[in-house]
N, C-alpha and C positions, 0 to 999 in steps of 0.2 A: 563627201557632202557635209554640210553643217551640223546632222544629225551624229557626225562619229569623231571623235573626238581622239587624241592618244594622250591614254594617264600614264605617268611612270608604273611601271609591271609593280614595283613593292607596297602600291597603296592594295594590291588586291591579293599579293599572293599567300596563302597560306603554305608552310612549312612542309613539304614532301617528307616522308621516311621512305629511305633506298634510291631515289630518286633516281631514274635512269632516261637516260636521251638515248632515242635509238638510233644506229647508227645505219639507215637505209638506202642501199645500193639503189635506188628507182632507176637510173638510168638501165640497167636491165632488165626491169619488168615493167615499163612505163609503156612500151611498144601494143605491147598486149593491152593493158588497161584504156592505151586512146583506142585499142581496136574493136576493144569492148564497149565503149560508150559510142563508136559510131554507130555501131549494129544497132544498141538501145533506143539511140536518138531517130537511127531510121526505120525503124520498129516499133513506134509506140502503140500500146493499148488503152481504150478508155474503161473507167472503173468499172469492175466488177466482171472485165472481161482481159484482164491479165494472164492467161492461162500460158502462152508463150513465152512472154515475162518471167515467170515465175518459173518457170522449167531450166530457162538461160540461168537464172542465181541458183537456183539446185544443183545443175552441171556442176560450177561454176565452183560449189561450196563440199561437193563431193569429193571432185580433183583436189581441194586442200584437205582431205581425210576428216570431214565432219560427217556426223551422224545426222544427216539429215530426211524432213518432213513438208512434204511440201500438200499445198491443199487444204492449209490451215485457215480457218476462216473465211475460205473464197480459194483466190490464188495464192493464198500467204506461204513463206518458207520460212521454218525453223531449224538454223544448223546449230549444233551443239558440237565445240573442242573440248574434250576435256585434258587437265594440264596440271595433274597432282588436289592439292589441296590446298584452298584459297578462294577467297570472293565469287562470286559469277558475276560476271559485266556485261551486260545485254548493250548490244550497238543495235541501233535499226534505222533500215532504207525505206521508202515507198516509192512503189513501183508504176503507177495510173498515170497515163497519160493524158491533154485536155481537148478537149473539141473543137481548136483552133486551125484552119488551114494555115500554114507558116510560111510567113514572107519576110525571111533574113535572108534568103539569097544566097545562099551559102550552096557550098557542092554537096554538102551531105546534108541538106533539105529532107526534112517526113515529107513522102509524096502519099502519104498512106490517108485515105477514105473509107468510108467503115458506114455501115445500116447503123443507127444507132438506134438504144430501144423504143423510140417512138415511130421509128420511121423514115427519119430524114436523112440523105444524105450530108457525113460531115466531114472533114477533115480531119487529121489526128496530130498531138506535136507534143513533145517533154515542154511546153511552155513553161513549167515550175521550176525545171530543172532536177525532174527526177531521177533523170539518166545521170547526172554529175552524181547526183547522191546512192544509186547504185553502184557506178564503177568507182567510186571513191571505198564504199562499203567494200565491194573487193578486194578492192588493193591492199586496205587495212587488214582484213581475214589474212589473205598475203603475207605481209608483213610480220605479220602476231603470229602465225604458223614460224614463220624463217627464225623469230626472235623467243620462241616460247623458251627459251633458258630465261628469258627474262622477269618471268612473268610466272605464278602459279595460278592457277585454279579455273573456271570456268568460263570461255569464250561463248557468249550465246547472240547469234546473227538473226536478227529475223528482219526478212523481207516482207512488208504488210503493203496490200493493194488498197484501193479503195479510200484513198487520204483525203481527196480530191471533194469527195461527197461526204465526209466524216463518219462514213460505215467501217472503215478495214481495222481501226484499234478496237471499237467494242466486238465486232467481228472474231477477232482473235484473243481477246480476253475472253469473251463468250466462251469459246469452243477448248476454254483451258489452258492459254497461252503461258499463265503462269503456278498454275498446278501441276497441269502433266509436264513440263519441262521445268528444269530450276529453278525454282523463282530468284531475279535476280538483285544483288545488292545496288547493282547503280543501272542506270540505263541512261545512254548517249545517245545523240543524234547531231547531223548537221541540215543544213538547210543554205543551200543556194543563193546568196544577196544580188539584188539589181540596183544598189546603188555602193558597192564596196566593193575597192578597185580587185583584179585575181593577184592573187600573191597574199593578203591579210582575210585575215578572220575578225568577227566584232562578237563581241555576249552582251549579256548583263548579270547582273541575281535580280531574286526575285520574278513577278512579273516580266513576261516579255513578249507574250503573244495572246490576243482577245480568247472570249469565250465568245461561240455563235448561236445563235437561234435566228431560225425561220418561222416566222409566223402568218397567218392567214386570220384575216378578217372579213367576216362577209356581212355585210351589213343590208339590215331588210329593211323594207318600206311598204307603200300602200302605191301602184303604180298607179300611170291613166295617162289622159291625153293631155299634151305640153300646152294647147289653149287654154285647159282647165285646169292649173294648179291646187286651186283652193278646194280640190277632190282626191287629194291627193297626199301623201306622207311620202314625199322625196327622199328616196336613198342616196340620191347623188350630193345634195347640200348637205344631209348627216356626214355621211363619210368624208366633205371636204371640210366640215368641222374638228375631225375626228382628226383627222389630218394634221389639223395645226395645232389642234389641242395637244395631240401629243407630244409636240415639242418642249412643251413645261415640264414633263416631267424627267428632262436632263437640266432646264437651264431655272427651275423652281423646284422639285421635291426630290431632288438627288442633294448631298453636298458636293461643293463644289470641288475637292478635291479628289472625289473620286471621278474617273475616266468614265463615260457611257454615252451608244452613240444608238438612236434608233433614227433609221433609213426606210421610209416608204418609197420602196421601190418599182411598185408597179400600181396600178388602180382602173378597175374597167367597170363600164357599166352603161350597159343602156346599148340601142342596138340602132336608133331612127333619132331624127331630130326631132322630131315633134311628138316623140315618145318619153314617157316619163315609167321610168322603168321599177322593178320590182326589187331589185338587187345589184348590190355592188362588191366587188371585190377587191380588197389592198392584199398586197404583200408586203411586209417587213422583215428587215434585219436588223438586229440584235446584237451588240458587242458593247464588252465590257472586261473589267481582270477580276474582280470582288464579288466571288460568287453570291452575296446578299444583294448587290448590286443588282446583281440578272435576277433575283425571285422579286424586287421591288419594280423591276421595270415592266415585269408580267404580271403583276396583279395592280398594274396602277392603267396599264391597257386595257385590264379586262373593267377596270373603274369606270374611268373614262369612257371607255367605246358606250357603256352602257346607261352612264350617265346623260349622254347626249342623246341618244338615243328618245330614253324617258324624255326627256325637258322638248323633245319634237312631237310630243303627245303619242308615239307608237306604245299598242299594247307589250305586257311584257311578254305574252309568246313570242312578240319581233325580236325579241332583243336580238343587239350582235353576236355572232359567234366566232370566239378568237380561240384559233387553232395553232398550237406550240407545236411545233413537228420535233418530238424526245427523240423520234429516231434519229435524225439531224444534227443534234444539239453538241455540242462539242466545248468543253468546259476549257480555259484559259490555261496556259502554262505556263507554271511556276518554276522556275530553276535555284533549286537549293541551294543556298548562298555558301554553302560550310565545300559540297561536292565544286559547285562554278568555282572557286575558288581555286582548287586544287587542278580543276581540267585548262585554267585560265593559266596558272602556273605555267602546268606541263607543255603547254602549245607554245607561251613564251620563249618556252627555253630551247625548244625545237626549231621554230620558225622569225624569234626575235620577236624582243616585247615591242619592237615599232609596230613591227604588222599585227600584233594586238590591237583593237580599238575597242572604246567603251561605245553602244548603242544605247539608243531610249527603244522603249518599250514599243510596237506597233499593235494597230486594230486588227491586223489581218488575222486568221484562225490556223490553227495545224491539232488536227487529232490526239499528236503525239503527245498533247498533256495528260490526257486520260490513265497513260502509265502509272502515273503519280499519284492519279486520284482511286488506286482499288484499298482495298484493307490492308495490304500492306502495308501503304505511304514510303513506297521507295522511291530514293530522293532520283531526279531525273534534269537532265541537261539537255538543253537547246539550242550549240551555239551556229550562227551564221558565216559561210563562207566565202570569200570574195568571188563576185564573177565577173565584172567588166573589166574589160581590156584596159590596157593602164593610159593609155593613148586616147582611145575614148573616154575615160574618165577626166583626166586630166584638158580635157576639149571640154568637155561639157561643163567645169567649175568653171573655165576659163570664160567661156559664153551664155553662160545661165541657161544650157539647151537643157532638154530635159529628155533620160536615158529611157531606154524601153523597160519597161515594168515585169515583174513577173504577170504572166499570163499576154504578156504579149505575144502578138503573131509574129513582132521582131525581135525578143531577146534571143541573143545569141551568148555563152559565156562561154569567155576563152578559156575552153576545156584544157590546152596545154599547160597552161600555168595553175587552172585553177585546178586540178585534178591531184598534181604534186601535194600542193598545198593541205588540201583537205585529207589527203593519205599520210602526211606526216602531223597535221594536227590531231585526226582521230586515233590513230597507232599512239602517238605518246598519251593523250588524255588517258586512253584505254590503260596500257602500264602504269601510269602513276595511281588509278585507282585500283589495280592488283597490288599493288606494292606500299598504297599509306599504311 
């Protein structure tokens, strides 16, 4: 697509020491690893109830002789390889599957439904492509076991659930993820593309994926009857004030070159037509890269909601109340431009700097930046994996069609290709940061 671009590999590479390509038989372990992602894929669990999951990459991480911990944070698994003396390089998967019933048609379909905590019945599906980014994460464990002449010091695998809701990284930092196990020098990941054909990978440095917040606003009034207005302090006209007022504060008190998007995505209130009601309720979200960015967008909410408020003549007991859900919150991912550099190399020279691309940055969220943001400031990698089929991709430029999205009920990614791919790009990034 127009978003990915191919630079020549030497505007970005930085200089390996020891530099090693590894040289990976997959054709004889590849059998197992599709066998392993159909299980996953028709297996899926929704967050916070991975328990299965997590036990399959236990198995999984024991058979390659790691010291493993599962139960971490929820369902989380921590394997530890140790491998002489040298760096620790944390790779990590996530494991949640989403509440999609799936219609890609495919023979190995989730047919799996599930009580979900509220109550309702739902369907279950790796819409994200979790299952790629586990059975890739094995394959590389795989790999990095077969090749450890290559390589010294500390392989550390963690499987975190819960990605989906942005509980399973603070989840397992919480619970000690990098005290009681080695804290590590770098930490990698990949992440599944739905618009980047299978066979290449895309990064960037710096920024590359939003910071989220959910917010709740509930806005009061003075109800009564819809004949009789003038008795009345409408919460339904505040909040649709509220509403559009907020849109100033991306395209009037932010600058303009920083990124920020605030989305009212839901708004209810009132129950009768001829009712004029007590309360109303929004929901937003929040995304942004500049964590100044996200504390100016929340306290220019809380301004605003309140300001309008006032000037509708509601006492200040009414005021609005804007509720930041912290548990939710999920700060932006930065990719260390010195480490991207080096992982941006090593995949190069494994898989060819064609199938490198440069990406821009997107709004969507992933937990996985959190690693980056504890007291350590260990620098941390995000790079994207190709997933569509190359047939369809090359259709879709051709017709302007437009591909199924992650969280779609129809991405499908062609696991055959993409699964290689991603087990020779993470295996090398991994060595080359044991070995700068």
């Amino acid at each position: 697509m127009k978003f990915h671009k191919i630079y020549a590999a030497l505007l970005f590479i930085s200089p390996l020491v020891n530099a090693t390509t590894l040289d990976l038989k997959l054709d004889k372990t590849m059998p197992a690893i599709e066998k392993l992602y159909l299980d996953l894929h028709q297996s899926p669990e929704l967050s916070y109830h991975e328990q299965q999951t997590g036990q399959k990459i236990a198995k999984q991480l024991k058979q390659l002789g790691f010291d493993v911990t599962d139960n971490v944070g929820g369902f989380g698994v921590v394997g530890i390889y140790k491998n002489g003396n040298g760096p620790t390089i944390m790779i990590r998967t996530d494991t949640d599957g989403l509440p999609i019933i799936e219609q890609t048609g495919k023979p190995y379909a989730s047919k799996v439904t599930v009580t979900n905590d509220e109550g309702a019945t739902v369907g279950v599906m790796h819409g994200c492509g979790h299952d790629i980014h586990m059975s890739s994460f094995i394959g590389t464990a795989q790999q990095l076991v077969m090749h450890k002449d290559t390589w010294q010091g500390t392989l550390m695998m963690v499987a975190q659930p819960a990605e989906e809701v942005g509980g399973g990284a603070k989840a397992m930092l919480k619970e000690g993820l990098f005290s009681k196990y080695p804290t590590p020098d770098h930490v990698i990941a990949l992440h599944v593309s739905a618009s980047v054909p299978a066979g290449k990978v895309s990064m960037k440095n710096e920024y590359t994926m939003a910071s989220v917040d959910s917010v709740d606003i509930t806005v009061k009034g003075k109800g009564g009857h819809g004949a009789y207005p003038h008795t009345t302090i409408d919460p339904v006209v505040i909040a649709s004030r509220i509403v559009l007022a907020l849109q100033t504060i991306t395209s009037r008190e932010l600058s303009p070159l920083e990124p920020s998007v605030i989305t009212v995505g839901s708004i209810h209130g009132g129950s009768k037509h001829n009712v004029i009601s007590d309360e109303v309720k929004l929901q937003l979200t929040l995304r942004s890269y500049n964590p100044e960015v996200r504390l100016q967008q929340i306290a220019a909410i809380k301004r605003i909601s309140q300001g309008i408020a006032l000037s509708a003549g509601l006492d200040k007991s009414l005021m609005p109340e804007v509720y930041v859900h912290e548990d939710e919150s999920i700060p932006s991912t930065y990719n260390n431009p010195e480490q991207t550099n080096i992982v941006r190399s090593a995949i190069s020279a494994a898989i060819g700097a064609r199938n490198v691309l440069e990406t821009e940055a997107v709004m969507a969220g992933e937990d996985f930046g959190l690693y980056g943001r504890t007291e350590q400031n260990i620098p941390i990698t995000l790079f994207w994996l190709g997933g569509v089929e190359q047939a369809q991709y090359a259709a879709a430029q051709k017709s302007g069609e437009t591909l199924p999205s992650l969280h779609s009920s129809k991405f499908a990614p062609d696991y055959k290709v993409a699964l290689p791919t991603g087990i020779k790009a993470m295996s090398n990034a991994a060595v080359a940061l044991f070995n700068q």
